[in-house]
MIVEX-290250 format. One record per residue (C-alpha): residue number from 1; residue in three letters; x, y negated, z. Coordinates in steps of 0.001 Angstrom, whole numbers. Layout:
N
@pos: NUM, code: ALA, px: X, py: Y, pz: Z
...
# end
This chain:
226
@pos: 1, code: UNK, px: 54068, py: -16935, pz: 19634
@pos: 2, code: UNK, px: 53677, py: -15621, pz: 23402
@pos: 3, code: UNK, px: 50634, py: -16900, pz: 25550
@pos: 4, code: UNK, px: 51018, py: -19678, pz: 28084
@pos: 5, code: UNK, px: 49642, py: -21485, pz: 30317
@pos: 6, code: UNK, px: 48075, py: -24286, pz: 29093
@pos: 7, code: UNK, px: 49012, py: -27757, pz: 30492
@pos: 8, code: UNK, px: 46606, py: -29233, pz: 33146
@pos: 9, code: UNK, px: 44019, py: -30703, pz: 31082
@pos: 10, code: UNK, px: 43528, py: -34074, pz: 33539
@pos: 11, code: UNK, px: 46898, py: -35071, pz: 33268
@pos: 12, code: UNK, px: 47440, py: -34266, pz: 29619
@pos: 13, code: UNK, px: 44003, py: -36501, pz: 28995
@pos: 14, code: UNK, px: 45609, py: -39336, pz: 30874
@pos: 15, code: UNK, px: 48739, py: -39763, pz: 29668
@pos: 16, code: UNK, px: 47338, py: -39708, pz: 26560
@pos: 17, code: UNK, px: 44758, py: -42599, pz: 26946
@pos: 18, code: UNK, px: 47696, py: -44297, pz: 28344
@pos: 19, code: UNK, px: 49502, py: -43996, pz: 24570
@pos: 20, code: UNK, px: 45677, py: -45420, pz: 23125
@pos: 21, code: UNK, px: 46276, py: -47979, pz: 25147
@pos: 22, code: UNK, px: 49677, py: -48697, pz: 24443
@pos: 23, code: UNK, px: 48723, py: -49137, pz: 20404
@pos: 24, code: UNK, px: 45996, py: -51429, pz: 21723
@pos: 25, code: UNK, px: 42881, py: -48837, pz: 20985
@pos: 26, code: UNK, px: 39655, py: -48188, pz: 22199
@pos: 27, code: UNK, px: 39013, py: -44883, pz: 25017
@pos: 28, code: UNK, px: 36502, py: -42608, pz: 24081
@pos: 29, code: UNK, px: 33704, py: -42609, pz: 26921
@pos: 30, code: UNK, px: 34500, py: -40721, pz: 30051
@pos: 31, code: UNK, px: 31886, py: -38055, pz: 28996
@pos: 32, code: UNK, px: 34284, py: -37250, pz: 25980
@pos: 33, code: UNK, px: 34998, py: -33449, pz: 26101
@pos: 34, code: UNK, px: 38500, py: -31964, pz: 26903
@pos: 35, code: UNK, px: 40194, py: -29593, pz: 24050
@pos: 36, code: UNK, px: 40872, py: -26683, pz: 26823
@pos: 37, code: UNK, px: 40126, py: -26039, pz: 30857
@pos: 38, code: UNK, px: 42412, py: -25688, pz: 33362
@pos: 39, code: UNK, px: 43769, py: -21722, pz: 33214
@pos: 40, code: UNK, px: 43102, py: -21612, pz: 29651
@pos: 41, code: UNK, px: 45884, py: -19833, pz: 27753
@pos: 42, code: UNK, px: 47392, py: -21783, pz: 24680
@pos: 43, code: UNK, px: 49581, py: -20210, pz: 21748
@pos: 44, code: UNK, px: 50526, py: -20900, pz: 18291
@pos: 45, code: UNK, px: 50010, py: -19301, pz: 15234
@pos: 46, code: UNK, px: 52359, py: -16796, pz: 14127
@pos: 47, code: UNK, px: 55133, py: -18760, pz: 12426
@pos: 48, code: UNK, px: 54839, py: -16810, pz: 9025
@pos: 49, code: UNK, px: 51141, py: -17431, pz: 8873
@pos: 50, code: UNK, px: 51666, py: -21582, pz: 9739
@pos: 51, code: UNK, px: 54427, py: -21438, pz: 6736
@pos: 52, code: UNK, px: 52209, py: -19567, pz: 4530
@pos: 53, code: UNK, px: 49503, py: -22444, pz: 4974
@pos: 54, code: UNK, px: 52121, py: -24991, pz: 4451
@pos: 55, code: UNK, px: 53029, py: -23817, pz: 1578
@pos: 56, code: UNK, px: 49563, py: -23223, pz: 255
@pos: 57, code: UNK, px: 48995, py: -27193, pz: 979
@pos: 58, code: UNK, px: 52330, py: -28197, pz: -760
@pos: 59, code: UNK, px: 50298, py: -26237, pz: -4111
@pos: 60, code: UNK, px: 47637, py: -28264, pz: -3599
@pos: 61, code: UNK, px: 49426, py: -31475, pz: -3320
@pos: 62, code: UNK, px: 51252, py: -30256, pz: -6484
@pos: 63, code: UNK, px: 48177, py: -29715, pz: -8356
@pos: 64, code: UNK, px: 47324, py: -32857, pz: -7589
@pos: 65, code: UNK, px: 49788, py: -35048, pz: -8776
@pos: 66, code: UNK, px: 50186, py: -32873, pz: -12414
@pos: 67, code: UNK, px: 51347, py: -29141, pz: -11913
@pos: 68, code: UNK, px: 49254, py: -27275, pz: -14399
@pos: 69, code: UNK, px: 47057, py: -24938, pz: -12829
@pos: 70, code: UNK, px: 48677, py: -21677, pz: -14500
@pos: 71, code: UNK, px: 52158, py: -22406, pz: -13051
@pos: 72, code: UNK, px: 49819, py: -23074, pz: -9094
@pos: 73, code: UNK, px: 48137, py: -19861, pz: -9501
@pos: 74, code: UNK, px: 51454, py: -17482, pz: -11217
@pos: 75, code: UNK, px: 53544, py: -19028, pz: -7732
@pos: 76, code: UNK, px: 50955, py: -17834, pz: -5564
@pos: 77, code: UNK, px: 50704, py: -14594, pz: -7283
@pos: 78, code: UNK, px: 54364, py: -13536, pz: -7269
@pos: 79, code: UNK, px: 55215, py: -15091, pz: -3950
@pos: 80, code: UNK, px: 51958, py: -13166, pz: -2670
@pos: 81, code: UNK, px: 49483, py: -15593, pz: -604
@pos: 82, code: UNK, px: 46884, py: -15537, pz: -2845
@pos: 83, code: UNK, px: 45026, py: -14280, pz: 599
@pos: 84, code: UNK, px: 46413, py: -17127, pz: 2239
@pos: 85, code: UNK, px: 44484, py: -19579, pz: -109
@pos: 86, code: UNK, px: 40669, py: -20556, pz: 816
@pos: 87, code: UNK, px: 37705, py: -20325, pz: -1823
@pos: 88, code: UNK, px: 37560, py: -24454, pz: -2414
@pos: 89, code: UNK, px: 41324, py: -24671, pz: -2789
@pos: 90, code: UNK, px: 41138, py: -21822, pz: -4974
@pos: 91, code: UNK, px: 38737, py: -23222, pz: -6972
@pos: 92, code: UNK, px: 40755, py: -26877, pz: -7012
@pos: 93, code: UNK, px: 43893, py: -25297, pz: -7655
@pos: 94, code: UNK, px: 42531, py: -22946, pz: -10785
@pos: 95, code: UNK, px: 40002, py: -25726, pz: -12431
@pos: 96, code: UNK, px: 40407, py: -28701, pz: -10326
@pos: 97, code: UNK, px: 36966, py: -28382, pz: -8707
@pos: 98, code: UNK, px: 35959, py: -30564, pz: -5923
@pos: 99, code: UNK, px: 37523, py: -34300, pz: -4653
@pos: 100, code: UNK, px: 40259, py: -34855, pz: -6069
@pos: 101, code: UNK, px: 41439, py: -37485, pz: -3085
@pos: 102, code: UNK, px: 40079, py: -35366, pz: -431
@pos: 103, code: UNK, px: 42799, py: -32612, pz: -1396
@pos: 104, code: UNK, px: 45393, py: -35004, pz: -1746
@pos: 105, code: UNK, px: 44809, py: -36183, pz: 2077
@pos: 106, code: UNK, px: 46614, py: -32860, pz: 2802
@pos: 107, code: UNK, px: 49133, py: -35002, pz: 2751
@pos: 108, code: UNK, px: 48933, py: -35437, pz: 6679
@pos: 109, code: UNK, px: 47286, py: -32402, pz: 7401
@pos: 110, code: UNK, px: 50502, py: -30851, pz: 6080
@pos: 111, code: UNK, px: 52808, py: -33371, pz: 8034
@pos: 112, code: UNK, px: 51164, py: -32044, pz: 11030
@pos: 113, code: UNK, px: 52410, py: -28282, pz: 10420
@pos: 114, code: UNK, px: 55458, py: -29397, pz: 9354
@pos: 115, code: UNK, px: 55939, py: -31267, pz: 12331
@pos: 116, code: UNK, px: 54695, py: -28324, pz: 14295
@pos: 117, code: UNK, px: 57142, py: -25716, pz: 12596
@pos: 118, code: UNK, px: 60120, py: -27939, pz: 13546
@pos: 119, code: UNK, px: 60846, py: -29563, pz: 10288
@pos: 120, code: UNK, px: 60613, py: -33033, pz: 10304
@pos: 121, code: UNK, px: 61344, py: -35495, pz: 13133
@pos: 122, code: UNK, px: 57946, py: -37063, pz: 14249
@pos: 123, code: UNK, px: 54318, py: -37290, pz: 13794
@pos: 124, code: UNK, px: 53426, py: -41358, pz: 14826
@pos: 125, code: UNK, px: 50182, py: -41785, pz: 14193
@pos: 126, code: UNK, px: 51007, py: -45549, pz: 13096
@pos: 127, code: UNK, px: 53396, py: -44481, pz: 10285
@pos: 128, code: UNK, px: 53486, py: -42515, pz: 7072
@pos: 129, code: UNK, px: 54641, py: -38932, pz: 7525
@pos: 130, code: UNK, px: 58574, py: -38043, pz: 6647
@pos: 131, code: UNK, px: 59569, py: -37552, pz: 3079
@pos: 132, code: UNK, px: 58316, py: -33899, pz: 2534
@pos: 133, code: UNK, px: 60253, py: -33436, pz: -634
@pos: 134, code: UNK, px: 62877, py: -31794, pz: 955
@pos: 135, code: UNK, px: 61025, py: -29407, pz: 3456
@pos: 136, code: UNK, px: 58861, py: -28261, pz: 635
@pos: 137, code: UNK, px: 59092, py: -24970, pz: -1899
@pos: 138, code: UNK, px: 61353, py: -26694, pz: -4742
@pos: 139, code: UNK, px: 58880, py: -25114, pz: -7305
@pos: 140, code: UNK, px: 60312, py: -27211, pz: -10490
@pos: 141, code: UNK, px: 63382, py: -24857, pz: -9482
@pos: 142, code: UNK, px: 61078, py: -22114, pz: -9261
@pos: 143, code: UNK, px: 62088, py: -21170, pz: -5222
@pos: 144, code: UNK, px: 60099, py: -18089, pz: -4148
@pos: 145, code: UNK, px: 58202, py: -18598, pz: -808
@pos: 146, code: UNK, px: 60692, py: -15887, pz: 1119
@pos: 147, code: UNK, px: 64143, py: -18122, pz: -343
@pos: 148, code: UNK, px: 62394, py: -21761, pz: 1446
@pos: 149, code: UNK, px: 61853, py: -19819, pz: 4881
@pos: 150, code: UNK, px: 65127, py: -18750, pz: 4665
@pos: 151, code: UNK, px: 66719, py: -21875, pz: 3791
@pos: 152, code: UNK, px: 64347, py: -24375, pz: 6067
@pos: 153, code: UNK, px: 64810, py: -21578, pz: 9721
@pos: 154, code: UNK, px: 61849, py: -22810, pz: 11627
@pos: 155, code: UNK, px: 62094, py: -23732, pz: 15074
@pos: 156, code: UNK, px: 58577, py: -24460, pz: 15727
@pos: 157, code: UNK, px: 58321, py: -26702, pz: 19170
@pos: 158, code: UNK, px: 56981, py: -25761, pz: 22364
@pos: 159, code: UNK, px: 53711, py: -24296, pz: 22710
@pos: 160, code: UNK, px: 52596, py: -26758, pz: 25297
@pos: 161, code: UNK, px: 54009, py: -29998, pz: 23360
@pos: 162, code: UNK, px: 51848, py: -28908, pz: 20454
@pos: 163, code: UNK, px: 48880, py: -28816, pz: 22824
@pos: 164, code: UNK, px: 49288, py: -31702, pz: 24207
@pos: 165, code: UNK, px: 49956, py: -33414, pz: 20900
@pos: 166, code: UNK, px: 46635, py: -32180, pz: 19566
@pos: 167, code: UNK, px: 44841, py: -33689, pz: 22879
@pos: 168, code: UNK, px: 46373, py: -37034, pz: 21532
@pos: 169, code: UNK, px: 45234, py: -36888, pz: 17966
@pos: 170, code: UNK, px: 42023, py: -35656, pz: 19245
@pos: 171, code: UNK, px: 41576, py: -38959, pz: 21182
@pos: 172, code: UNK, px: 42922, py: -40722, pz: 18451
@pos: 173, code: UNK, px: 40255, py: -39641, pz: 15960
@pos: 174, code: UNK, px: 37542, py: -40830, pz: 17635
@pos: 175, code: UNK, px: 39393, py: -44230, pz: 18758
@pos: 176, code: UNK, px: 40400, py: -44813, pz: 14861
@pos: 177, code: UNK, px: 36690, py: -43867, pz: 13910
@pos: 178, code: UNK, px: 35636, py: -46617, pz: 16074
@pos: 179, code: UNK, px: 38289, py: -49286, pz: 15429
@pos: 180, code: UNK, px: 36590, py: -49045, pz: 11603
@pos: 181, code: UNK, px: 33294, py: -49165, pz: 12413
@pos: 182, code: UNK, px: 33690, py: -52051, pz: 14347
@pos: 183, code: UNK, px: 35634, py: -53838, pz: 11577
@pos: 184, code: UNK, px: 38762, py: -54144, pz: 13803
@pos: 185, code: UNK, px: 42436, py: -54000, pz: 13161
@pos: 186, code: UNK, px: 44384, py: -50223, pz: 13500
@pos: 187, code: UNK, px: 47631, py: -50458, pz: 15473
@pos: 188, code: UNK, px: 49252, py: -49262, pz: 11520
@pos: 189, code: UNK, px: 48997, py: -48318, pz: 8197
@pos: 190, code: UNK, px: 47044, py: -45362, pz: 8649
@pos: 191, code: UNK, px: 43324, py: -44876, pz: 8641
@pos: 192, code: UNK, px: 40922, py: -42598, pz: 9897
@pos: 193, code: UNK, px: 40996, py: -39916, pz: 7247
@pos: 194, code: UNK, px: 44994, py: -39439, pz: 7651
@pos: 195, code: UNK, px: 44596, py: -38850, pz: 11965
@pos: 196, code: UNK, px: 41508, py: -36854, pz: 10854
@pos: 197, code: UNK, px: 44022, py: -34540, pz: 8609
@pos: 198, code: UNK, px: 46440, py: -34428, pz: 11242
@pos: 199, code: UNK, px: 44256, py: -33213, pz: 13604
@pos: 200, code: UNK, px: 42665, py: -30797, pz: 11462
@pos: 201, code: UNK, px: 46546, py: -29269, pz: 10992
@pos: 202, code: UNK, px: 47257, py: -28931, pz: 14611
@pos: 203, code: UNK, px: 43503, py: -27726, pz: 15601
@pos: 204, code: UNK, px: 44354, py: -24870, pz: 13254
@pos: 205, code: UNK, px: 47822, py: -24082, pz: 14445
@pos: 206, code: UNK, px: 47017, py: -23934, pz: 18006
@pos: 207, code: UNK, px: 45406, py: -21185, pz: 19565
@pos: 208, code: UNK, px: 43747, py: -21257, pz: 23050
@pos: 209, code: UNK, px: 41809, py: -18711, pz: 24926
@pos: 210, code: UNK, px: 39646, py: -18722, pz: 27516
@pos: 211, code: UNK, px: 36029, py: -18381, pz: 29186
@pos: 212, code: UNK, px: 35111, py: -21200, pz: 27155
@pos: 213, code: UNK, px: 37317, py: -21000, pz: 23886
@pos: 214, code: UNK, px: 36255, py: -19237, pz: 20829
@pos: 215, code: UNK, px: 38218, py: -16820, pz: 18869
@pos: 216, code: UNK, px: 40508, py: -18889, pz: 16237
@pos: 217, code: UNK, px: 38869, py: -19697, pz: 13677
@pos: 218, code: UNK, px: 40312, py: -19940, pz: 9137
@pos: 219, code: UNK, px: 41098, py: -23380, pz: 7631
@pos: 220, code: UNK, px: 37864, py: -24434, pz: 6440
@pos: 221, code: UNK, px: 35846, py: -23430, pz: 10187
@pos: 222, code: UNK, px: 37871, py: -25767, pz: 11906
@pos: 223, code: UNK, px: 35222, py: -28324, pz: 13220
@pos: 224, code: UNK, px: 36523, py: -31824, pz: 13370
@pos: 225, code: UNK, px: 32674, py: -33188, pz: 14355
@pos: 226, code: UNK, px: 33350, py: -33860, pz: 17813
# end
């Protein structure tokens, strides 16, 4: 998608300490970096390339919970995004190398592009993501990667929504990181690991440059250490 302007950092940052403090969460210090400067340009992924990665997740999820790793790696093959698929997922996805439960967290990190491409409703960060049976590849009916773009049209939201979103679950990570080590209560069911995910989804979809911004980085360089 086009370039923008990116939303004024300041105010974005505010109104979303305002939401931590709605759920009753701890602010990060006032030293905590912003995601972009003011003038930086935001965009989002091309749309094909954020559905290719979707779908790449929804194999992995399948592989997790019993598709057998011939039928992964034959859908990938004749729907073409065997480039879309990383080294470690390859290597899950073929001979189920690597944790097991850390793939399945995808779960959320694939809620997050979903939510970005327009296809389900929300992304609360105190609730489960939306049913993704229905926005998924129906691969038991054997539905080729170009017949689910077709049929699911992608409206993905507005570049600076995104943007700010990801300012929010940036924030959030750190506040749910510290809720658990302190041994307090999270305003939900989700932990740490699931705003982690989401974050990690929405880092990768959104593309800012800048003075300061580095050229976008593939799935597995996005740093989720700060």
């Amino acid at each position: 998608m086009a370039e923008v302007l990116a939303p004024d950092p300041v105010a974005t940052r505010l109104a979303n300490l305002a939401e931590l403090q709605r759920l009753g969460l701890p602010l990060p210090p006032e030293t905590f970096p912003f995601v972009w400067e003011p003038g930086d340009l935001v965009s989002l992924r091309p749309t094909r390339e954020i559905e290719a990665r979707a779908a790449v997740l929804a194999v992995i999820l399948e592989r997790c919970f019993g598709m057998p790793p011939e039928i992964a790696l034959a859908w990938l093959d004749e729907n073409r995004l065997n480039d879309e698929v990383t080294d470690f997922e390859f290597d899950f996805i073929k001979g189920g190398v690597g944790d097991h439960h850390a793939f399945a967290l995808h779960l959320d990190a694939l809620a997050a592009l979903t939510w970005v491409l327009g296809l389900s409703r929300r992304l609360d960060p105190t609730n489960p993501p939306d049913p993704h049976g229905p926005l998924l590849p129906d691969f038991a009916a054997g539905e080729s990667f170009a017949h689910w773009r077709a049929r699911m049209l992608p409206a993905p939201r507005e570049t600076e929504l995104v943007a700010a979103v990801l300012d929010l679950y940036y924030c959030l990570d750190w506040a749910f990181l510290a809720v658990e080590a302190a041994g307090g209560d999270r305003p939900g069911v989700l932990g740490s690991a699931a705003i982690g995910q989401r974050r990690w989804g929405l880092e990768w979809a959104v593309v800012f440059s800048g003075p300061y911004q580095d050229p976008p980085g593939g799935w597995e360089e996005i740093d989720l250490s700060t």
